[in-house]
N, C-alpha and C positions, 0 to 999 in steps of 0.2 A: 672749221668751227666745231667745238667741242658740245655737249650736250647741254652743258652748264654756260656755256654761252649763249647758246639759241635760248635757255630759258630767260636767263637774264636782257636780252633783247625783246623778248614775249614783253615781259615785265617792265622794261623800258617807255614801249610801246604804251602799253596800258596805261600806265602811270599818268604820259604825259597825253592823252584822248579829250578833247573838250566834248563835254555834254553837248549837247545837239536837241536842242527844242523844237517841238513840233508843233506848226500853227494850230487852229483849232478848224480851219478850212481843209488842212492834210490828212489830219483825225476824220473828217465829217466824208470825207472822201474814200477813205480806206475803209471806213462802215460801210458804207453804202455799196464797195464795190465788194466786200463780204454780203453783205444779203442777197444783191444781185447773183451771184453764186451759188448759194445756195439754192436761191430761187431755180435758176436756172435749171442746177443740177436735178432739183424736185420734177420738175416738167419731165425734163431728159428722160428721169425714171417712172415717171407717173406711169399705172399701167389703161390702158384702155379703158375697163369699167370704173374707174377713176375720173373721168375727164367732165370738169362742171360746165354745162349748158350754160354759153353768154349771159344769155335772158337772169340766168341766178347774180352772176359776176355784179358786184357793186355793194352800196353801205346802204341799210335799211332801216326805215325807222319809224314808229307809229305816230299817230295825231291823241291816241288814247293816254289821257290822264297819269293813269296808273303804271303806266312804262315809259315817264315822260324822259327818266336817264336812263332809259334801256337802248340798245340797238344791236346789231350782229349786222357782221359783213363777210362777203363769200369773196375770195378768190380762188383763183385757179389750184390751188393747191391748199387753199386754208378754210376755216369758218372760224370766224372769233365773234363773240357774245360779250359785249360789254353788260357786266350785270349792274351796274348803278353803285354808286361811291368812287367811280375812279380806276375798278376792277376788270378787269378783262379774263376771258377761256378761252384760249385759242387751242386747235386743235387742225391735225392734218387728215386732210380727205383721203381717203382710202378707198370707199368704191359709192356711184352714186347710182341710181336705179331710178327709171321712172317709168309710171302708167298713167295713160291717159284716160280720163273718165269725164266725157261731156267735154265741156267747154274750160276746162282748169286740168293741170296735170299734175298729180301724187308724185313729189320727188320726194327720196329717203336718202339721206346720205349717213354714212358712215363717217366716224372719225375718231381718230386715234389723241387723244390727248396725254400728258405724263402719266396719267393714274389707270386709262381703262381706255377700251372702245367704244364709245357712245354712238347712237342713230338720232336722228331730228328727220321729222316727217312732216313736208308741208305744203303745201296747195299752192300753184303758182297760175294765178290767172287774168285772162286780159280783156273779160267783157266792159268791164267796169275799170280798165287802164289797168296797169301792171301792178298787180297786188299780190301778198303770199299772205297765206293763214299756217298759221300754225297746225298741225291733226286734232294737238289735244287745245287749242284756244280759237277754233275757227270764226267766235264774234270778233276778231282781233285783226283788224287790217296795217299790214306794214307796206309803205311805199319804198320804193330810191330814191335816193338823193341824185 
């Protein structure tokens, strides 16, 4: 077979190819198994002073008026900040640090978002059941869902 015949076979081939549709269950599937990869991959590399305390892990939200479409949630590898309209900041952890003082413990974490490195510093404590304050809003009680 000459060159110009392999191509004209290429060419054959192609020509006659039926499109091939993809449910939207195969789509929803090959998402998911894209994030789960990544995800993963993030952990794999997460370094040590990286690693968020259970207790933080979950979506939190206050009873206060004035943040009634606000909320933030910590995972293992993230913190995203729903700021109210539908808007979300997510951003990746990078190192978290914490001190104990009394009966509540100062975590700071770190995190990388597209534009900069940002810190959130906040009071996590459990005399009064599982509660964070913010450093700079501490009349401001956020629960878990």
């Amino acid at each position: 077979m000459s060159h110009g015949e392999d191509w004209s076979f290429v060419f054959e081939r192609v020509a006659t190819m039926q499109k091939k549709t993809f449910s939207l269950g195969k789509m929803t599937l090959a998402a998911v198994g894209t994030i789960s990869l990544v995800t993963l991959a993030s952990w794999v590399w997460q370094s040590a002073d990286a690693v968020v305390p259970v207790e933080l892990i979950g979506e939190w939200h206050t009873s206060n008026a004035n943040y009634s479409d606000r909320s933030f949630e910590i995972d293992p590898v993230s913190i995203r900040f729903g700021t109210g309209g539908g808007t979300v900041t997510t951003g990746f952890i990078r190192k978290v640090s914490a001190v104990q003082q009394g009966d509540r413990t100062l975590y700071s974490i770190s995190y990388q978002t597209d534009e900069s490195v940002n810190e959130v510093c906040l009071y996590y404590e459990t005399a009064k059941g599982k509660v964070i304050h913010f450093r700079n809003q501490e009349r401001i009680a956020w629960t878990k869902d």
